[in-house]
C-alpha positions in Angstrom: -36.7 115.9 5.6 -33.7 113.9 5.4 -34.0 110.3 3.5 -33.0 107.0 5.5 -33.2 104.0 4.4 -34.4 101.6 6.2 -33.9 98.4 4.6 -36.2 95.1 4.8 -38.0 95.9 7.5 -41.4 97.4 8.5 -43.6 98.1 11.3 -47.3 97.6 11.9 -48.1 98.5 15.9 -50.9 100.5 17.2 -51.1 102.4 20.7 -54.1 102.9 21.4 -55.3 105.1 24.5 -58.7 105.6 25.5 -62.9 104.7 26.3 -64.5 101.6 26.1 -67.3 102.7 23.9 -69.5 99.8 24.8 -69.9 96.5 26.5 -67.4 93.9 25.2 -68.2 90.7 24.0 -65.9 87.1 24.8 -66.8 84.2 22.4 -66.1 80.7 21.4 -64.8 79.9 17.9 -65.5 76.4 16.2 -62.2 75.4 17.0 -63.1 75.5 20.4 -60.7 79.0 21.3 -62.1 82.3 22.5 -61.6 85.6 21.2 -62.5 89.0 23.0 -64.1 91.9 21.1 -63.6 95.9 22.2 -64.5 99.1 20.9 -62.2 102.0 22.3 -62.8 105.4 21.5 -60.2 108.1 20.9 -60.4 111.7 20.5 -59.5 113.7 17.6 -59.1 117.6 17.2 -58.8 119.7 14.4 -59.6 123.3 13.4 -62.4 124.3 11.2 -62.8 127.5 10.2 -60.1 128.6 12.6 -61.9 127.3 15.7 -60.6 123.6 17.5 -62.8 120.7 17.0 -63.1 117.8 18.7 -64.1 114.4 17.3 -63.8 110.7 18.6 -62.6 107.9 16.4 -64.0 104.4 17.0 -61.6 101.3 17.1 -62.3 97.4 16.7 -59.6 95.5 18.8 -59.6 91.9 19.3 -58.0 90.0 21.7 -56.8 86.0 21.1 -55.0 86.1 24.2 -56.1 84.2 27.6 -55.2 86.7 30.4 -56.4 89.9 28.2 -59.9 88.0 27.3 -60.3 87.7 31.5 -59.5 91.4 31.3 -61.7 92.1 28.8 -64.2 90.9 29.7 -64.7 92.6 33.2 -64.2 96.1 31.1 -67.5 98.4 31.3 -68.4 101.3 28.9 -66.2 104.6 29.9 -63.3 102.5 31.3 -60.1 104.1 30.3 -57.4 101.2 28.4 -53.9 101.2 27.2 -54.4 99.0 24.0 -51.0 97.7 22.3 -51.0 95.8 19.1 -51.2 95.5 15.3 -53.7 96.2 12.7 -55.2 93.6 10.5 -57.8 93.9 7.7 -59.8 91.2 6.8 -62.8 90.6 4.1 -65.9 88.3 3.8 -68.5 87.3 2.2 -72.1 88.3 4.1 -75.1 86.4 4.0 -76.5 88.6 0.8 -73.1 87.6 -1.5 -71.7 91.3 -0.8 -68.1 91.6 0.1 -67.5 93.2 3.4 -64.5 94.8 4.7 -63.0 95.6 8.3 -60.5 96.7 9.9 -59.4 95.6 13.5 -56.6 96.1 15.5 -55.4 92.8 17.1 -54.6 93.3 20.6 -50.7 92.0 21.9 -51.8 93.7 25.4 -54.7 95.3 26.9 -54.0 97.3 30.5 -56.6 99.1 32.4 -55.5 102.5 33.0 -58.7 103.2 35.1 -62.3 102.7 35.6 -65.8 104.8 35.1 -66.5 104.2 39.0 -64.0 103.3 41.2 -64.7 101.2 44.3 -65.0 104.1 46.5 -68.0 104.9 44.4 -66.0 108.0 43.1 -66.1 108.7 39.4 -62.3 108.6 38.0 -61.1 111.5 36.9 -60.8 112.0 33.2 -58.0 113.2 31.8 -58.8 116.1 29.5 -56.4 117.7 27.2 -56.4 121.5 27.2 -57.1 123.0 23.2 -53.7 124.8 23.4 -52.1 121.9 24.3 -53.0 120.0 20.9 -50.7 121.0 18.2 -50.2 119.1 14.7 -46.5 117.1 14.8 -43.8 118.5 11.8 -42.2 116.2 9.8 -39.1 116.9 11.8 -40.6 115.5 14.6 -41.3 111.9 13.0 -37.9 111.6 12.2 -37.4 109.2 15.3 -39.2 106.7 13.6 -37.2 106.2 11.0 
């Protein structure tokens, strides 16, 4: 791989394309804003033992944003979202002393991309991604990232 230098800059975004894992929550914060909470699960394949497995990842995104919140909040488990942002990690202190840790992504834009039952009563169709189809990326490819 060729070397570049890039300079000062850097780049936290996360794309994020996929379920609503389970209903999402809208709340108040003390200082009287509301945030919106998501889980969105992805799908993951590798091979094991020479045979392609399929796994899903879970995501936290979190939404400060008025218009996404209302969008949010009408999301149902199995809804398909486009989820743009950044990812932020943040640690507390629980109610037991013991430091926690999380990772969330925080959401600069939330589209529906389509929902579990549309309003003809029709399931939507769920895009599926054939096995062959899924093929790891070479280093060559990331190059236009740099």
């Amino acid at each position: 791989m060729q070397g570049y230098r890039i300079g000062k800059f850097t780049l936290n975004q996360v794309t994020l394309i996929g379920w609503v894992a389970a209903e999402p929550k809208v709340r108040d914060l003390p200082s009287g804003a509301k945030v919106a909470t998501l889980r969105v699960a992805t799908d993951r394949y590798y091979k094991k033992n020479g045979e392609l497995q399929k796994a899903a990842d879970f995501h936290s995104v979190v939404s400060f944003l008025q218009h996404d919140i209302e969008r949010i909040r009408n999301l149902h488990p199995g809804d398909f979202v486009y989820v743009l942002g950044s990812l932020r990690t943040r640690t507390w202190q629980d109610d037991r002393g013991a430091t926690r840790f999380a990772a969330e992504v925080v959401a600069d834009k939330v589209r529906v991309l389509g929902t579990k039952a549309e309003p003809s009563g029709k399931a939507a169709a769920t895009p599926e991604v054939a096995p062959e189809e899924v093929t790891p990326a070479e280093v060559n490819d990331l190059d236009f990232l740099l």
